[in-house]
C-alpha positions in Angstrom: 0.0 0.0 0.0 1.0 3.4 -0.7 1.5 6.4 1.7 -1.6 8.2 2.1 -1.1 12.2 1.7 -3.0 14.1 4.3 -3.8 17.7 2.6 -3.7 19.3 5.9 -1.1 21.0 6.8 2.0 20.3 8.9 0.9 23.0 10.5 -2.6 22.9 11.4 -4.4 25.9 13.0 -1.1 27.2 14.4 -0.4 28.9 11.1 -3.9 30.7 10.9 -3.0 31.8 14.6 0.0 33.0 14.1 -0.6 34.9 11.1 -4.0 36.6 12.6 -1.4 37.3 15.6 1.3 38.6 13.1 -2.1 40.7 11.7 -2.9 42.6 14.7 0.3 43.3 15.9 1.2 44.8 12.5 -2.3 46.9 12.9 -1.7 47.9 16.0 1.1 49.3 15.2 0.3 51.6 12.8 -2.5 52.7 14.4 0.6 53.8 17.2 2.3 55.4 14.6 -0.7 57.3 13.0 -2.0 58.9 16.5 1.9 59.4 17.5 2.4 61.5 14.0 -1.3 63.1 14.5 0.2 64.3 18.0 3.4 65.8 16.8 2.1 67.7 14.0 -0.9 69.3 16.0 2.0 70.7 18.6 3.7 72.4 16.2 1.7 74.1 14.0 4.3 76.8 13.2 3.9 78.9 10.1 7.5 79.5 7.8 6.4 83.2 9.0 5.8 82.3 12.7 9.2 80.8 13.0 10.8 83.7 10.9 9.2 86.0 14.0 10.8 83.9 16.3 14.2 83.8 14.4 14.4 87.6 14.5 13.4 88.5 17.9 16.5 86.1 19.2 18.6 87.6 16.2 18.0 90.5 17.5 19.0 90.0 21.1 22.1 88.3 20.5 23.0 91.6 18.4 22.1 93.7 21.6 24.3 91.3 23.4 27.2 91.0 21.4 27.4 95.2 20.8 27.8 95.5 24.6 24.3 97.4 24.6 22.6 95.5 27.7 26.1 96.5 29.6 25.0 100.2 30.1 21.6 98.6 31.6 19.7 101.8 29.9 16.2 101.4 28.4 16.6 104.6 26.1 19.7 102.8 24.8 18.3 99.3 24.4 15.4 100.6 22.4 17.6 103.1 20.2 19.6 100.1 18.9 17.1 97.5 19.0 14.9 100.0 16.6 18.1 100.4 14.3 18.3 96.3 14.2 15.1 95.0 14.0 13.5 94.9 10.9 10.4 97.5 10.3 7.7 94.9 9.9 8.2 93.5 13.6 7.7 95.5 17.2 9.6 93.9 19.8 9.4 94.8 23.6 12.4 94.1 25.8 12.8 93.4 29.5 16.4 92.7 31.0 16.1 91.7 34.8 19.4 91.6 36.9 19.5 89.1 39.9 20.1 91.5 42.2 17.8 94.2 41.4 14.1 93.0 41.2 12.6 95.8 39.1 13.9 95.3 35.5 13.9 98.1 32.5 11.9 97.8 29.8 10.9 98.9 26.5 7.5 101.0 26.3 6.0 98.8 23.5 2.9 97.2 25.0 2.1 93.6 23.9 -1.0 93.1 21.8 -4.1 91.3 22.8 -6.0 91.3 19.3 -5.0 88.2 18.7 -2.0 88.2 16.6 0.9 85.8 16.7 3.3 87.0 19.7 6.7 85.1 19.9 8.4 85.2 22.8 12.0 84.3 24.4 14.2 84.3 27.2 18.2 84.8 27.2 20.5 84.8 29.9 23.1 87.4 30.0 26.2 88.8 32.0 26.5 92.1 32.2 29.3 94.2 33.1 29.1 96.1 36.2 31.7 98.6 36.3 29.9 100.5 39.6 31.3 98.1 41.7 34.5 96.6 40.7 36.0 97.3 36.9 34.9 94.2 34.9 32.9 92.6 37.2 29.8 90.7 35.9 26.2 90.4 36.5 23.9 88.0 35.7 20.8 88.6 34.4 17.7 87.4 32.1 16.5 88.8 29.0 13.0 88.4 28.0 11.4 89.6 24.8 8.2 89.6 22.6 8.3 90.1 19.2 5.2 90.5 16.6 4.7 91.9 13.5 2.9 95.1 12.6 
């Protein structure tokens, strides 16, 4: 007699398991990947405009910083050169607070509430504090808001 062929499979139901397993597993994780992307995207919803704002207004302080400005610790001074470097379609208010003195100076430029894209930063700074000792540093934090007109 010959060999009978059995046309199950060596198998049996593991296969269909394994692959429905195999299935959900590869569902699931797109699914993950779809709500993960979904989340990432609707946190930054950032205009090429937006982040242009944004770009400036730090631009803009590292320029103070780097030209000494923030060392005299004037606001007439500040907002002299930050009007000669900032561009004319932005308004940017400045506030520069020293460690040791807990009212800072600012700029006069109030900050809308109409609605309009503000962006906003915060740098630390040292500045030189020659009323004390001759170059002797302060510490202190810059803050600024920067919108367009």
């Amino acid at each position: 007699m010959g060999q009978q062929h059995n046309s199950k499979s060596h198998f049996g139901n593991k296969a269909i398991v394994f692959t429905l397993d195999a299935l959900v597993a590869f569902m699931f994780v797109i699914i993950l990947l779809t709500f993960a992307n979904f989340y990432f995207y609707r946190i930054e919803e950032s205009t090429p405009s937006n982040l242009q704002t944004i770009k400036t207004g730090s631009d803009v302080m590292m320029m103070l910083y780097y030209n000494g400005t923030f060392n005299y610790y004037d606001a007439d001074l500040i907002n002299k050169d930050k009007n000669f470097l900032l561009p004319k379609v932005y308004v940017m208010k400045i506030s520069i607070k020293t460690l040791n003195n807990p009212l800072p100076i600012e700029t006069s430029e109030g900050i809308p509430s109409d609605g309009r894209f503000v962006a906003s930063g915060r740098i630390a700074i040292a500045i030189e504090d020659s009323t004390v000792l001759p170059n002797k540093m302060r510490a202190a934090v810059g803050r600024y808001w920067i919108w367009g007109k």
